[in-house]
N, C-alpha and C positions, 0 to 999 in steps of 0.2 A: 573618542568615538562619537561622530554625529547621531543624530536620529534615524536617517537611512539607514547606519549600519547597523541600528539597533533592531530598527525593522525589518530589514534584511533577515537576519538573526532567528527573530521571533516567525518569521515566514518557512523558513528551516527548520525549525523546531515544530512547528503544525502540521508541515509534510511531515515529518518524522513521525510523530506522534499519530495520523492517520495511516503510514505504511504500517507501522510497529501494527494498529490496533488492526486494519480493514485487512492487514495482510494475510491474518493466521483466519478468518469467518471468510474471506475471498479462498484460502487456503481449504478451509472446508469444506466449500460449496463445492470446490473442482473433486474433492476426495468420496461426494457422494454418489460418484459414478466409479471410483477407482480404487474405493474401497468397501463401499457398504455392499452386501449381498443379498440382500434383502429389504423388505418394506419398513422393518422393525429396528434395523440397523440405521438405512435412512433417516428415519424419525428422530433416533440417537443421534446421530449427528445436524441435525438440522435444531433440535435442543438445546445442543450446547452453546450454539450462539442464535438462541431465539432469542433471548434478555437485551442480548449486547449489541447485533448487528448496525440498529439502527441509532444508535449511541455511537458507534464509532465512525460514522459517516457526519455527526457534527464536526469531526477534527476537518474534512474534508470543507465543508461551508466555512466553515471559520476562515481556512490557507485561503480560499477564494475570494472570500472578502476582506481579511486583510489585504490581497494582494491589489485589489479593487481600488480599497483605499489609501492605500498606501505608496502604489507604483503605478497609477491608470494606465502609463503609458504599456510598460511591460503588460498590464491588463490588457488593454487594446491588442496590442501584436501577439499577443501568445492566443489569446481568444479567435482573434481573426483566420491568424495563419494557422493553427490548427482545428481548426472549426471542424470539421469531417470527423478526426478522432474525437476530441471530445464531445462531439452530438453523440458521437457511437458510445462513449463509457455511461453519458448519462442517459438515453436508452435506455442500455442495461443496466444500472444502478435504478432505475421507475421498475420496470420488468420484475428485476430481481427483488424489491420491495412489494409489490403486487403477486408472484409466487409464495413468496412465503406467509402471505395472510392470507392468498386463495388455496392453497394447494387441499386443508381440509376441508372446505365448505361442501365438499360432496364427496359420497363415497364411492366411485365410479373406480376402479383402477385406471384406467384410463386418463381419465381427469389427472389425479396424481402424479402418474408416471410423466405425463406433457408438466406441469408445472418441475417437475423433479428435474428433468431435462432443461427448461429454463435457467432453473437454479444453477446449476452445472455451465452453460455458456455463459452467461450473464456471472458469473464470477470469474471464467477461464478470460474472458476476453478482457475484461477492464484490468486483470492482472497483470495480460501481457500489453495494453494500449498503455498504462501509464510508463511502463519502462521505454516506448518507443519515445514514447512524450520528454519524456526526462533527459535522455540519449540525444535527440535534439534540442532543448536547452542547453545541454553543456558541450554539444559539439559545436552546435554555434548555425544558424540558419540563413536563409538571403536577407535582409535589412538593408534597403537601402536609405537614402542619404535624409530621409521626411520618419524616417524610423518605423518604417511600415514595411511588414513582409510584403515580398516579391515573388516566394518560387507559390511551387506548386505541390497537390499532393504527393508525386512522385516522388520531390526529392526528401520527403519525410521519412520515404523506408528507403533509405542507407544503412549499410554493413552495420556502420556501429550503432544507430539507431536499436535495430531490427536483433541485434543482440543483447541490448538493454531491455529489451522487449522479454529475450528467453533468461535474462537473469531472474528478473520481476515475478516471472512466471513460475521459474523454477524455485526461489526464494520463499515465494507464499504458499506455493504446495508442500515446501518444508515444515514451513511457521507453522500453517496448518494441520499438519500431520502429528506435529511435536506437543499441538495446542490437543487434539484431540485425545494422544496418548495420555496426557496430563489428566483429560475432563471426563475418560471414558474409563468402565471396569472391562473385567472379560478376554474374550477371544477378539475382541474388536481392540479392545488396546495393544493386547501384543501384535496386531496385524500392524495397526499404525506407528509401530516403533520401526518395525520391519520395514514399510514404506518410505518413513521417516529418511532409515538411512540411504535407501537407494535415492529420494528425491535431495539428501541433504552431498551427497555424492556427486550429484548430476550438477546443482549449485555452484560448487567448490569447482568444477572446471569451466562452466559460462562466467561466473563471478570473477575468477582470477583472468581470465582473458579480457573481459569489459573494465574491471576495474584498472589491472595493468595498462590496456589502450589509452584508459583517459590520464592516467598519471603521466605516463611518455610524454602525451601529446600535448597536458595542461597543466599537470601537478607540481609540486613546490613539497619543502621539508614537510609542513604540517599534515599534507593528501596522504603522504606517503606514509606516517602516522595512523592515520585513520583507517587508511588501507590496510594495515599489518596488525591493526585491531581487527577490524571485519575479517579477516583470511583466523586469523588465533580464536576468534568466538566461535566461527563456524567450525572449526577443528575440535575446539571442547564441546560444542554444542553436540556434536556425531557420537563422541566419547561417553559423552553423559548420557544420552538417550541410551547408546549400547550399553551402556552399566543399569540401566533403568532408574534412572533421576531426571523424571520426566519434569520438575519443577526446574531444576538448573538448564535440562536442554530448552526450555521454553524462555528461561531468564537469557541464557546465551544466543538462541538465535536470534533474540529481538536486540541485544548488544549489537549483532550483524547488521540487523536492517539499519540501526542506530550508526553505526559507524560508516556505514554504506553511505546511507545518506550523506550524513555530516561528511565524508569526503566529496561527493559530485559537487554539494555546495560550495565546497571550499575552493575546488578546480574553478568555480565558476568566477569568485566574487574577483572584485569590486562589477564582473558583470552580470546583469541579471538575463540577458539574452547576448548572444558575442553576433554578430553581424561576419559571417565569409565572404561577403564582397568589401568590405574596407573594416578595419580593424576602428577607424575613427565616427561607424556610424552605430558599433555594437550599445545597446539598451545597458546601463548602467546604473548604482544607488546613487548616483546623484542628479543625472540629466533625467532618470523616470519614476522619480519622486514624486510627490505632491509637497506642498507646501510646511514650512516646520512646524506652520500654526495648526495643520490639519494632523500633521503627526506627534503634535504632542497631547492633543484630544484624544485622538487613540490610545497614547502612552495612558494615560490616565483610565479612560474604558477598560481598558486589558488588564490594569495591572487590578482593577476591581471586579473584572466579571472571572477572568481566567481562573482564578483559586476555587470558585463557590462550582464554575463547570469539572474542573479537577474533582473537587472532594465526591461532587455527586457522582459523578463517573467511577471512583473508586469505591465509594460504596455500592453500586449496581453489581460490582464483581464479585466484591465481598457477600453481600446475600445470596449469588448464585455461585459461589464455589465449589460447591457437593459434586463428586462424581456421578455420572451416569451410564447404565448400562440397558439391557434387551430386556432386564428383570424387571425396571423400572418401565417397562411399555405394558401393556395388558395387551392381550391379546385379540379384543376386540374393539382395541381405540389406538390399535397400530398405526391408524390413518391420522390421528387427532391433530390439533390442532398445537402450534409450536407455543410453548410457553415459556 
């Protein structure tokens, strides 16, 4: 195994590790309009990933710049040719950061309620823009022969696209639902078990359609693997929630997004963008590399920074573990500020 595929690899694994974490507080955010009923519920859930949120959006810079460094070319073309979507995710990832440190500074309802509403699109959308994103990676885009996107926005929302879109979407209102029954006491947990399985429901039929598409159309022994892991965790994942083992259903759907992922990747490699107008002009780990000298500096960066960013992220979790519920709000700092 050369160094591209090592970084390839390592580039997979950061997507991963950003869907697993941004999935289930992007999951949230969309649940504080479709499940909290209140100002004090909201608050509850806007809690539970007040510590974490902005911790798990470093997996997100990290995939970025590895890929930056690592593959410019695939940087260049995917940046370019999707520039419109991803201005729109990071938009909302500013917005959605800016919400959640204004939403207390006044006590207006008003005030609130607009930041609350922020919260709520500004998670729904980047939920559902990263599946579109991903759907055209693996289905393969115009490139032509200078290795530079061609089409246009249009042909970005295609069928299979644009249902990578409602897997993403459907998947992290799961994760989310699952994460919150695990984080939350009360009438608000058994609500989000209940949502849980209808959202984990809705999953299991966009998932096995997207998933199954890309196997037909790219996949190989290993996909197919991965695939019948993701379909088997979200199965247990449903089971374990309805038994109320809301730790296992949180361990098993993040198995899903885990194996989700790890399959599109695998459909994908050895390319990292496939080209539909010639098969000989698709972005690949070896023609959108950088240099071995530039990639083994990294190797070395990574394998020194990545463990010290691991541990502290894990302990971030570990001191906010405690559940929370309506009892832990006072009733007159129901507006207060997310901690």
């Amino acid at each position: 195994m050369q160094l591209h595929d090592v970084w390839f690899v390592l580039i997979a694994v950061l997507w991963t590790g950003y869907f697993f974490l941004e999935g289930f507080d992007f999951g949230v955010g969309i649940l504080t309009k479709l499940l909290a009923r209140n100002r004090p519920e909201r608050r509850v859930l806007i809690n539970t990933i007040g510590p974490v949120w902005d911790g798990n959006e470093v997996w997100l810079l990290s995939a970025g710049g590895a890929t930056f460094a690592a593959f410019p070319e695939w940087y260049a073309t995917l940046f370019s040719g999707f520039y419109l979507p991803l201005l729109a995710i990071l938009v909302c990832l500013i917005v959605r950061g800016v919400a959640f440190e204004y939403r207390a500074k006044r006590p207006e309802e008003s005030w609130q309620r607009n930041w609350e509403t922020a919260i709520f699109w500004t998670s729904l959308i980047p939920a559902f823009l990263w599946g579109v994103a991903f759907g055209n990676i693996v289905r393969g885009v115009k490139i032509d022969r200078h290795l530079e996107y061609v089409g246009n926005i249009w042909d970005l929302l295609n069928p299979f696209a644009l249902l990578g879109g409602l897997v993403t979407l459907a998947l992290f209102t799961f994760h989310g639902a699952v994460f919150t029954a695990l984080k939350t006491v009360g009438d608000i947990r058994r609500r989000a078990r209940r949502l849980a399985l209808v959202a984990g429901l809705v999953t299991a039929v966009v998932a096995l359609l997207f998933l199954g598409w890309a196997q037909v159309e790219q996949g190989d022994g290993k996909s197919l693997v991965a695939l019948v892991v993701a379909v088997g965790a979200l199965v247990a994942a449903l089971m374990a929630n309805q038994a109320g083992r809301e730790g296992w259903a949180f361990a098993l759907s993040g198995v899903t997004i885990v194996a989700a992922v790890a399959m599109l990747f695998l459909t994908l490699f050895p390319n990292v963008m496939p080209s539909t107008l010639n098969a000989e002009w698709s972005l690949t780990v070896s023609n959108a590399s950088s240099s071995p000298y530039t990639l083994k500096i990294m190797t070395w960066c990574a394998a020194i920074a990545t463990p010290i960013v691991m541990l502290y992220q894990g302990w971030t979790y570990w001191v906010f573990r405690k559940r929370i519920g309506t009892q832990h709000i006072a009733a007159d700092a129901a507006a207060g500020a997310v901690h």
